[in-house]
C-alpha positions as CSV (number, residue, x, y, z in Angstrom):
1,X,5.4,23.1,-0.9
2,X,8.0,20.4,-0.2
3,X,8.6,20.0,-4.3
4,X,9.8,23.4,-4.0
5,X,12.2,22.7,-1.3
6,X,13.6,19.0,-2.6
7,X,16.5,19.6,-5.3
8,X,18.7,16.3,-6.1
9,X,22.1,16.8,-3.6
10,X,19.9,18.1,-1.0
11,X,20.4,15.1,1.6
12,X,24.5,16.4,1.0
13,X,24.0,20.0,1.0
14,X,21.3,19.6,4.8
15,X,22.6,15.6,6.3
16,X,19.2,16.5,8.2
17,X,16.7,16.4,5.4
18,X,15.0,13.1,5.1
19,X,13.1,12.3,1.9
20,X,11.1,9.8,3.7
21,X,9.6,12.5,6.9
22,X,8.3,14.8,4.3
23,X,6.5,11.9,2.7
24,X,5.3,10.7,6.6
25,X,3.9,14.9,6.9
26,X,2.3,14.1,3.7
27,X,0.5,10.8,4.8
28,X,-0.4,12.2,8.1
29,X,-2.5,14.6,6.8
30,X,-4.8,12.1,4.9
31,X,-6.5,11.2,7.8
32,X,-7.8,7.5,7.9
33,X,-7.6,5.8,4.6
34,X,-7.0,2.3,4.2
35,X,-3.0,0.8,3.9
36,X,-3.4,0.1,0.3
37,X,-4.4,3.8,0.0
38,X,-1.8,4.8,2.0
39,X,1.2,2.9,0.1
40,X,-0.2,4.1,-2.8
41,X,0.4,8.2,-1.8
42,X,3.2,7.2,-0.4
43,X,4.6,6.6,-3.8
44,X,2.7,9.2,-5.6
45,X,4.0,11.6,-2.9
46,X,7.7,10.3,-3.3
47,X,7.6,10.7,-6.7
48,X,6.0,14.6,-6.6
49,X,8.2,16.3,-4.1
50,X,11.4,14.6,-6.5
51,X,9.7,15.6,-9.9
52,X,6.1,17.1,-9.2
53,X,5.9,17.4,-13.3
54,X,5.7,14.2,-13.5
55,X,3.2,13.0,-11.2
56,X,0.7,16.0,-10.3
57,X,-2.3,14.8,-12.5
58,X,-1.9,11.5,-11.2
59,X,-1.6,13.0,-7.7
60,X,-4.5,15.6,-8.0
61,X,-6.7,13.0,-9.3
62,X,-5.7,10.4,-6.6
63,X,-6.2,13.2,-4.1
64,X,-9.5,14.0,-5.3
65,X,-10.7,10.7,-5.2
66,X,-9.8,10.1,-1.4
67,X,-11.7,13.1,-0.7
68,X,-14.9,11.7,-2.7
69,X,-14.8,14.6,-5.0
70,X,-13.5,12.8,-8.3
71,X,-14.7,9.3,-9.2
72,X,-12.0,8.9,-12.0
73,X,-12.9,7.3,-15.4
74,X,-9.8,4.7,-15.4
75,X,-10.5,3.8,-18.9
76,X,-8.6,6.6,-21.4
């Protein structure tokens, strides 16, 4: 949802939007994972709400893998 709402100019267009407290809504939701984890998601989150193209698989799979649902096969 917040991909759909971030568009480059936006901290011009709303002084109140803050890149960084949608990425703090995102983390909050994880629930308790370690601090590597959570820097991780914080990038992986960063980097989808400013060009989810780029980064969904990455951050589906990374998603999945907190959850326990995907142990990912690293080597391609």
């Amino acid at each position: 949802m917040l991909a759909f709402l971030y568009y480059p100019g936006i901290e011009v267009d709303d002084p109140s939007y803050s890149l960084g407290e949608d990425i703090d809504w995102c983390l909050a939701r994880l629930g308790d994972v370690s601090d590597a984890e959570r820097e991780r998601m914080r990038a992986l989150f960063e980097r989808a709400i400013t060009d989810p193209t780029a980064t969904r698989e990455e951050l589906f799979t990374a998603l999945a893998e907190l959850d326990g649902v995907l142990i990912a096969d690293h080597h391609e």
